[in-house]
Every structure is written in C-alpha cells, then in structure tokens.
C-alpha positions in Angstrom: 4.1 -8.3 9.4 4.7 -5.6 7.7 3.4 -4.7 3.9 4.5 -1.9 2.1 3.7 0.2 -1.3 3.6 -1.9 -4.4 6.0 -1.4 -7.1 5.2 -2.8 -10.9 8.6 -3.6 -12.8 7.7 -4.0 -16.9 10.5 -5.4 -18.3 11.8 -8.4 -20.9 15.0 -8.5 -19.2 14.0 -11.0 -16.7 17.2 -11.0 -14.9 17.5 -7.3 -14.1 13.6 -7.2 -13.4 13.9 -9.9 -11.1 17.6 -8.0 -9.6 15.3 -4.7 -9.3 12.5 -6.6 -7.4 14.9 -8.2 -5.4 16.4 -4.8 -4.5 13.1 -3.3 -3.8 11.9 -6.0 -2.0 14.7 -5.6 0.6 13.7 -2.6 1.2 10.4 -2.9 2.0 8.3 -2.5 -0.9 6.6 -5.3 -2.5 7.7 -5.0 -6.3 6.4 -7.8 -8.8 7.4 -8.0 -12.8 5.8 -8.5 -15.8 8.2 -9.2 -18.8 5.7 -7.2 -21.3 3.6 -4.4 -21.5 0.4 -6.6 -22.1 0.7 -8.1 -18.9 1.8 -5.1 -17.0 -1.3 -3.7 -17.9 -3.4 -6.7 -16.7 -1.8 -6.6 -13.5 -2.9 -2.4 -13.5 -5.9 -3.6 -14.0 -6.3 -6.4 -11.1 -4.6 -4.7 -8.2 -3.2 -1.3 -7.0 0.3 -0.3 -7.3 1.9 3.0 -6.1 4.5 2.7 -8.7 5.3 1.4 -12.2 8.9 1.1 -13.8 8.8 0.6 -17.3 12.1 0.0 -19.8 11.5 1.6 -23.0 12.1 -0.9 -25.5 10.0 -3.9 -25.3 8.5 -6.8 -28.2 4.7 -6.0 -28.2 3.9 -2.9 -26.6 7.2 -0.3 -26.0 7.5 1.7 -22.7 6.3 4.5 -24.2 2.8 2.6 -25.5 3.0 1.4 -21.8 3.2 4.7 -20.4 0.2 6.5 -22.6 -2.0 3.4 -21.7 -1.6 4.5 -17.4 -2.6 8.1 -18.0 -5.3 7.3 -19.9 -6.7 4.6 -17.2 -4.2 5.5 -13.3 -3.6 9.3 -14.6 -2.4 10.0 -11.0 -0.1 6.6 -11.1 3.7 7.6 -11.2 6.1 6.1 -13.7 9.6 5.6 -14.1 11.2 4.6 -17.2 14.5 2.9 -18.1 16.1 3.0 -21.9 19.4 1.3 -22.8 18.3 3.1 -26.4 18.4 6.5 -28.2 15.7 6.4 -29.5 15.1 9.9 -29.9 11.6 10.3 -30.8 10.4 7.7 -28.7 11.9 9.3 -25.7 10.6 12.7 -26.6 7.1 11.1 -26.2 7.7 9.8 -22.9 9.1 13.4 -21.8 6.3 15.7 -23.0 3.3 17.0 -22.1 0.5 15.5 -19.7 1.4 12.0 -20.5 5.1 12.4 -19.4 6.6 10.2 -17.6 8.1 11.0 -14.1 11.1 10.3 -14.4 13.8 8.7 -17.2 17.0 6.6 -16.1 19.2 5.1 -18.7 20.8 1.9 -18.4 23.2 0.6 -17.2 21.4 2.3 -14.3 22.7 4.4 -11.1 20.8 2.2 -9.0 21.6 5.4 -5.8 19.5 7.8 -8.1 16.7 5.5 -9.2 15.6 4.6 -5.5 16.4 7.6 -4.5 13.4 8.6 -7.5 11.5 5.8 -6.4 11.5 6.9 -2.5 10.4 10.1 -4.0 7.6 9.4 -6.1 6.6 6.3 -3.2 6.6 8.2 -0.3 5.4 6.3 2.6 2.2 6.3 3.2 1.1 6.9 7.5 0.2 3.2 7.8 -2.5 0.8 9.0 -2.5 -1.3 12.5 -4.0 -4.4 12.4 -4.5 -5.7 15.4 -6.3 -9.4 15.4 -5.6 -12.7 17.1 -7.7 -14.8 14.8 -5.0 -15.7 12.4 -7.2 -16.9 9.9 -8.8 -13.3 10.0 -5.9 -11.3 10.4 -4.2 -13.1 6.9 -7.6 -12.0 5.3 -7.9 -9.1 6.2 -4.2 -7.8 5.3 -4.7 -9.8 2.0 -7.2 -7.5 1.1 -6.0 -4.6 2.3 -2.8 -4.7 0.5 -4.7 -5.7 -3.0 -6.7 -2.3 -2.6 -4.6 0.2 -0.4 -1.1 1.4 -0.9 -0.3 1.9 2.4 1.7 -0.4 4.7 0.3 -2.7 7.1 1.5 -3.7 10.4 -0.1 -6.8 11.5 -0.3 -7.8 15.5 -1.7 -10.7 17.2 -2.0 -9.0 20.8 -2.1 -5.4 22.5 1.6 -6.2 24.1 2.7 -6.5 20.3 0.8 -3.7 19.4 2.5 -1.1 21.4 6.1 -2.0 20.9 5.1 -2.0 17.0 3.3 1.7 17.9 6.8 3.0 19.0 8.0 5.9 17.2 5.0 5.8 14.8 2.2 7.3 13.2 -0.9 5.3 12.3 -3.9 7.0 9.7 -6.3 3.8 11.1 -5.9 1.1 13.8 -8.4 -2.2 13.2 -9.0 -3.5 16.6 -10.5 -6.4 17.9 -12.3 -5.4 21.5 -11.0 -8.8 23.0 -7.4 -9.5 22.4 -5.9 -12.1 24.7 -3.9 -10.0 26.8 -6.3 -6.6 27.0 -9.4 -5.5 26.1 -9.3 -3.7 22.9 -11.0 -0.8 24.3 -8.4 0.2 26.4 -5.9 -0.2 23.4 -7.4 1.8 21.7 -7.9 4.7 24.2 -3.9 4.6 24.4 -3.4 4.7 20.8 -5.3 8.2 20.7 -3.6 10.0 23.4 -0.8 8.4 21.8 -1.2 9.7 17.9 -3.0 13.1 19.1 -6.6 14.4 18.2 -7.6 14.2 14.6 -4.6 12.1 13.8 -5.8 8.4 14.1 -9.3 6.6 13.0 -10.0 3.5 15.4 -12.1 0.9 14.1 -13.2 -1.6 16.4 -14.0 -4.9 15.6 -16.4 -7.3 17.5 -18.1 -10.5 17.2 -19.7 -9.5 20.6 -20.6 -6.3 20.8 -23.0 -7.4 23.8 -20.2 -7.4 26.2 -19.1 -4.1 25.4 -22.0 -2.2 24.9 -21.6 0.3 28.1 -18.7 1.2 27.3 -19.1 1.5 23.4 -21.8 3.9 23.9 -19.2 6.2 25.1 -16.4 6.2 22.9 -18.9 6.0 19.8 -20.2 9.6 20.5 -16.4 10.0 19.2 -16.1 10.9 15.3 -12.7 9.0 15.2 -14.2 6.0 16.2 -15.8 3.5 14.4 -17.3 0.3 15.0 -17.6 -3.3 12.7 -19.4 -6.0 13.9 -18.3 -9.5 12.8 -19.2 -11.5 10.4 -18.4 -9.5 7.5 -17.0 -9.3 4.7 -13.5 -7.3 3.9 -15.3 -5.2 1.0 -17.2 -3.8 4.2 -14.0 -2.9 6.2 -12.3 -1.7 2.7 -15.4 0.6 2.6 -15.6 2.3 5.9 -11.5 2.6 5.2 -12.4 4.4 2.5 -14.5 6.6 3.9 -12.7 7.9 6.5 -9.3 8.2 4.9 
C-alpha cells in the first residue's frame, strides 16, 4: 500500500473538483474536496495536507479569503488558485505580498501546467516503510501516519515484500517489527542500512518481545539510527519518536 501527499481541492464546482481529485488520485496523491471555503478550512484544521487548490470565486468565503486564512494559520502550506473571473482586484490580492499565493491558473485550465505546478510545489517526500504482519496494526498505524505526516507510506506484511518494495528506493524511516514471518526483523533491518547508506535511514524497531532479542538489541542500539518501540502503544508515541528523528 502505498499513501502519498495529500492534496485539498476548494471548490463549488463539484464536478471539476471531483474531475481534479480523480486526476490526482491516479497519480498517486490522495486529493479530497470541499465545495466551500468554510469547510476547506475545517478540514486544514483536522488533518495535514501538503497542498491546497483553491478557485477564486466561491458563495461564502472567496479564494482569496481562503488563501489569507492559510498564511495566517499553515504559513508554510502551498496554494494554488484557479479563476474563471477577472476580477482584477481580487486577484491582485492573491498575487502580492507575503500572503501570495503560489501559483494562479485560469480556467478552462491546462491541466499539463497545473500538475506540472503541483508536482512542483508537492515534491515527493523520501518515504516511510512499514513493515508489520499484524494487519490490524499495520492499518492503524498507516492511518495515523498519513492523518499527521505528508510523506508516503509503503506498507509490507513480510521482509520478502519488503525488499522488492526497497528496490530502487530511498526510505527517511523503516518501522519494523523484529519477528516477521519469514525473517527476523533484525536482519532486515541490517540490510536496509547498508542498503540506504550511513546517515540516510532511521530504523525503528518494533517489539512485543523484546526478551527474545535482547543480545542482539544491545548491539545495534549503541547505533544513533536505531531506535526501539516496545508494544503496546499507542500511535501518538510512534508519531512522536517520528518526529523526533525526522
């Protein structure tokens, strides 16, 4: 399973919101719409996006009032606005100063140049391996990282799965449980950092039995790129110690 940056589409039109997610969607990103600028900023406010596209005229709140509202709360959070309109003042607003927006498309759009912005302003984050074979666990545990990190997620249920997925790429963290059902964890892990390089990849291991690994944990502990949850607990905990050593 693979999760990727989140994309926020603000927009009445549900039909060419919906298009857009669609669009988006297929390539990888999870996009969601809201048809106002109330609700947009209610979503903002639950979850973490990497990436809002806003159309300028809206009922309620405009694209622009949209727009001032996430630099004043997600300053850093990109925007991308759309305007069928010219409306001249509006979009003089939206293309000043510190509360600019990032980029402006008009409509009908060139759909070629707005992903092209949006791979720009997205770009893909070195992503998080999951490896679990607790289903039950693993669905948690990706559910919660994708609510709070915009990164993407590759989800594996053994090691076999986890080195064809490691092919070719470039993990920040690997989540590993020490006692997969075709390797030990440990030894997974030791391939994924000659396999990534020094200072390159943050293991944490994950055990609900730490007693039968204790030896050899002892050893690759002493290592600052390893790190070491024991289970129960809760995903606030893992979020934290992912936070910490991003």
């Amino acid at each position: 399973m693979i999760v990727g940056a989140r994309v926020l589409i603000v927009d009445d039109n549900k039909d060419l919101a919906e298009n857009l997610a669609e669009i988006l969607g297929d390539l990888g990103y999870r996009a969601e719409v809201a048809l106002d600028g109330s609700r947009a900023l209610a979503r903002l406010a639950e979850d973490c996006f990497s990436l809002v596209i806003t159309d300028l005229k809206m009922p309620g709140l405009d694209g622009v009032q949209v727009l001032e509202r996430v630099r004043a709360h997600w300053p850093e959070l990109p925007v991308i606005l759309m305007t069928a309109y010219a409306q001249e003042d509006l979009l003089a607003r939206a293309a000043e100063g510190e509360a600019a927006a990032n980029a402006i498309f008009s409509k009908p759009l060139d759909l070629d140049d707005l992903l092209e912005s949006v791979a720009q302003l997205c770009p893909p984050d070195r992503p998080v391996l999951l490896v679990e074979d607790d289903d039950d666990l693993r669905e948690t545990l990706v559910e919660a990282l994708s609510r709070t990190c915009p990164v993407e997620i590759f989800s594996c249920a053994d090691g076999a799965e986890a080195r064809r997925t490691s092919e070719g790429r470039a993990f920040s963290v690997a989540l590993l449980d020490l006692r997969l059902p075709d390797e030990d964890g440990l030894d997974l892990g030791t391939w994924l950092l000659a396999q990534q390089g020094e200072g390159q990849l943050q293991v944490v291991y994950i055990t609900g039995h730490r007693g039968d690994f204790d030896a050899a944990l002892q050893e690759v502990l002493a290592s600052p790129a390893v790190h070491l949850l024991e289970k129960p607990f809760p995903p606030e905990r893992l979020l934290a110690v992912i936070e910490e050593i991003l």
